[in-house]
N, C-alpha and C positions, 0 to 999 in steps of 0.2 A: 324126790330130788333126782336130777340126771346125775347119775355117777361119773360120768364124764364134761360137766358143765365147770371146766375147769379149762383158761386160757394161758397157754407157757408166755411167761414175759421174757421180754426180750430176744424175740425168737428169730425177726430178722435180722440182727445184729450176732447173735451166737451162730447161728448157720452160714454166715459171711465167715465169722469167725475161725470156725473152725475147717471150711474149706470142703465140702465131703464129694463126694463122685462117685459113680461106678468104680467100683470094684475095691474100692476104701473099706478097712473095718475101722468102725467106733465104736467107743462104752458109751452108752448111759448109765453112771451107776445110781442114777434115782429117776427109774424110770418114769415113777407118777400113774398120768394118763396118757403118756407119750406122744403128749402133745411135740415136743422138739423130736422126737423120735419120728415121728411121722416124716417133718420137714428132713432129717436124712435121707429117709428111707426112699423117699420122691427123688432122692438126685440117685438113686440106683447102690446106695452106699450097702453094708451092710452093720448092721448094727447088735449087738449085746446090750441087754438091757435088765438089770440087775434091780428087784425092790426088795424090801425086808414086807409089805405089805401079801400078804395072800389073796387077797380082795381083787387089789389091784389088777394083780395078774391072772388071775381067773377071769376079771372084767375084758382086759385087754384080745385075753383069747379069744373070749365070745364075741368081740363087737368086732375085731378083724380077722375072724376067719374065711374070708371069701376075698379079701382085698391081697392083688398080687405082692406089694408092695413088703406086707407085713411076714411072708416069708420067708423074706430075707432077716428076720427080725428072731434073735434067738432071745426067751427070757430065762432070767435065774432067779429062783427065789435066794436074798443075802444080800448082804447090807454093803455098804462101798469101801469098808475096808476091806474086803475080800476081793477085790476087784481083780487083782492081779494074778491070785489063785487060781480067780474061775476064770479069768482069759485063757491062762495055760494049759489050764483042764480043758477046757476048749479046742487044744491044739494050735492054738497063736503064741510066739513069741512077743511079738510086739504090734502098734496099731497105730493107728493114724492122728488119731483124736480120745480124749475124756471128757466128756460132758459130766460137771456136779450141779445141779436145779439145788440148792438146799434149804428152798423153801416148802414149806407144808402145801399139802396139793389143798384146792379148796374143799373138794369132794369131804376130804378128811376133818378140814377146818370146820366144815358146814352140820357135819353130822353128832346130831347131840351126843350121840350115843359113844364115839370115839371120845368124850371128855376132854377135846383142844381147845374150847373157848366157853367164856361162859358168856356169851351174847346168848347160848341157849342153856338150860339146866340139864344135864347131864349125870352120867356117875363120873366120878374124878378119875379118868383113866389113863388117857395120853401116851397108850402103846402103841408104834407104829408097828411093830409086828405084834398080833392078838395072841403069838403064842408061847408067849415071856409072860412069865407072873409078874415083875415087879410092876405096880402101876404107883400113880402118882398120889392116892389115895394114900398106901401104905409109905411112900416117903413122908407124907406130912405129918400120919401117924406113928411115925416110928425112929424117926432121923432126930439126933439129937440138939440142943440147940444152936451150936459150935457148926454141925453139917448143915439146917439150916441157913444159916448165916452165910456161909460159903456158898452154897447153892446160888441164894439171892446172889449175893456178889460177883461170883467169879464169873455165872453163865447168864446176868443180868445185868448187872453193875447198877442192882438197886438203892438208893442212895435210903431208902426205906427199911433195908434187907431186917437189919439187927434188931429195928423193934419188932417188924414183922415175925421173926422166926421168936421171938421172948413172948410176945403174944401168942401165937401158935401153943409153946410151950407150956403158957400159964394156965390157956384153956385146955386143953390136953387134960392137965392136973386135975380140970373141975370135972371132968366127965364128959365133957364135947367131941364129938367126932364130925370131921369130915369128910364125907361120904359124895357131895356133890359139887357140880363147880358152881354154882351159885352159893351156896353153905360157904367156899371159901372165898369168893371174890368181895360176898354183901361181907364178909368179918374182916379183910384184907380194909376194904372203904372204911367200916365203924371204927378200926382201928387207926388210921392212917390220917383219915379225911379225904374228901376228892378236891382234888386244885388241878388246873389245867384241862387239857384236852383229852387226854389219854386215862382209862381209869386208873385207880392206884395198881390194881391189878394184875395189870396186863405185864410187866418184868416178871411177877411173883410164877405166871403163868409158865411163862417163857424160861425162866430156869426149871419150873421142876419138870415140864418138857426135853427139856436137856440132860436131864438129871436120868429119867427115864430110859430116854433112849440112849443115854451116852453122846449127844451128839457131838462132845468137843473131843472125846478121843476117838470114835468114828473121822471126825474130819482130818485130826492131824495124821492118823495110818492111811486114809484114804489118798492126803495129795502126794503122799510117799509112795504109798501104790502107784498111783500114777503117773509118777516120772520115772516108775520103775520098767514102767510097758510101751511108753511110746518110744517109738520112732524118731529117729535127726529129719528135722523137721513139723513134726508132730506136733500136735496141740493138744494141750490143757486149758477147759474152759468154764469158771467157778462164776456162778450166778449165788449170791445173797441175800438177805434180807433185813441183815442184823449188823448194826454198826461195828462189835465186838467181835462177828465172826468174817467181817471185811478186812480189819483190820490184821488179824490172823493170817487169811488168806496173803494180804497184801507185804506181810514181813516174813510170812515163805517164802511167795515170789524173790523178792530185794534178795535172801541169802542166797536163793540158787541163782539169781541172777550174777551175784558177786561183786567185787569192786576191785581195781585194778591199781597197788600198795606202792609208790615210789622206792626203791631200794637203796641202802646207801652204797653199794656196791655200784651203782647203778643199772638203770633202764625199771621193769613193774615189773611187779608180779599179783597172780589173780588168788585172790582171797573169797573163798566163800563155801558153799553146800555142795555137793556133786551127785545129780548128773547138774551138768551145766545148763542155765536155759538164758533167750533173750526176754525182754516185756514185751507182747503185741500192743498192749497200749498202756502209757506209764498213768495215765489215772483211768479209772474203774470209767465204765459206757453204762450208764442210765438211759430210763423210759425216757422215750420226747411226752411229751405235754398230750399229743393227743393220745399217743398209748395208754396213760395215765387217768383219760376223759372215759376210754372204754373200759379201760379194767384199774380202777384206783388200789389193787392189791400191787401192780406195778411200782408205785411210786416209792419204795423203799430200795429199789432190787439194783443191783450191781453189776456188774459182770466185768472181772477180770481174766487176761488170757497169757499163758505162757507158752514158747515156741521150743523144744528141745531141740539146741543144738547135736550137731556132729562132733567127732573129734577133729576134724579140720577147721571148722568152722570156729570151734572152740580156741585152736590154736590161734586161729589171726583174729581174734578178741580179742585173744591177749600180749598181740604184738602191735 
């Protein structure tokens, strides 16, 4: 497998997006395969580029050590709540842009052995960084039935969740373990039944994925990080893949945006999260149809963008 045979969606729309140029700093705080990282780095920008993967970025080094481009390209190993730590440790105050990709790169998707899907048999693992113990193997054997239940729901919104995690549990009791992602996808279907397009389970997947890495408190410290380091004017640029984690991103945005309160006093006043931003665009920019032809990983992905206002700018908002 190319370890880089992996295509960033939505890449000429985030690169619009986000605006970059000579002599601009950007985050990437999920670097991937730096596919979008690239498309910066070609307009002379410079960029930070942050993954919790060690692979990744060993990969990265070797395959552009010769290209001038990627010089300008600092990486950190660490995950994208940290973002704002390691800009400062860097010696930046503030930056121009934050790119979040928070889809699973395919590289990772594809490789049995990282335990992301069960289209191949694998061991149940699902760590994006290989050097954290918890894996997903030990959540299913070990997580009660109540966490569970929670898992499915909160970071799947499995309508499945409850029996699935009482199943899980009852066999547990018998002496079953599971060990591989096929062991739990085939007992996930016997249990469940298959209806529809999608297997039973693909949600079941998808939370303890989440569960693993944390990725719903990784995300909420991240978009906080990164209103914490741009720039008046600055962009914030959240690509998804996940209805529930759009939806998250998309009622950040709305609080920092704010809304603007009639007074009885009279005239407004502005209600909302601080720092202050505007929406670059008030609904999410999806794949067109053909991007979707090339790479159908596209078809789910999102991409919302927020613009960090100024203190003046902020002011005649609210006038």
């Amino acid at each position: 497998m190319d370890f880089f045979s992996h295509t960033p969606v939505l890449l000429e729309e985030t690169v619009a997006a986000l605006r970059p140029g000579a002599g601009k700093i950007f985050v990437d705080g999920t670097l991937g395969r730096a596919g979008h990282t690239a498309a910066l780095l070609a307009t002379g920008a410079r960029v930070i580029g942050i993954d919790r993967d060690a692979q990744a970025l060993a990969e990265i080094a070797a395959r552009h050590a010769q290209d001038p481009d990627f010089a300008r390209l600092t990486c950190v190993k660490g995950v994208h709540s940290q973002l704002a730590s390691i800009v400062r440790g860097l010696g930046y105050e503030k930056v121009d842009g934050v790119l979040l990709d928070l889809g699973i790169s395919s590289p990772q998707l594809d490789e049995a052995a990282r335990g992301f899907s069960f289209m191949q048999d694998g061991p149940l693992d699902m760590r994006m960084d290989r050097a954290q113990t918890l894996t997903a193997a030990e959540i299913v054997q070990t997580a009660s039935c109540q966490e569970l239940e929670a898992y499915f729901w909160d970071y799947a919104q499995d309508p499945q969740g409850r029996r699935i995690a009482r199943a899980l549990v009852a066999a547990r009791e018998k002496g079953r373990r599971f060990e591989t992602t096929r062991d739990l996808a085939d007992f996930v279907a016997q249990t469940v039944g298959r209806h529809g397009a999608h297997h039973p389970a693909t949600r079941v997947f998808q939370a303890l994925r989440w569960a693993v890495n944390d990725e719903y408190g990784e995300l909420q410290k991240a978009l906080d990080a990164a209103f914490s380091i741009l720039k008046p004017g600055g962009r914030l640029a959240v690509i998804t893949f996940e209805s529930i984690t759009d939806r998250y991103v998309k009622r950040q945005f709305q609080a920092h945006e704010g809304t603007l309160r009639s007074q009885q006093a009279g005239g407004v006043k502005w209600e909302g999260l601080l720092p202050r931003v505007k929406l670059v665009n008030r609904k999410p920019l999806v794949a067109t149809d053909l991007e979707v032809e090339r790479n159908p990983r596209a078809r789910s992905a999102k991409l919302r963008v927020a613009e960090m206002l100024g203190e003046e700018e902020a002011r005649h908002e609210n006038e």
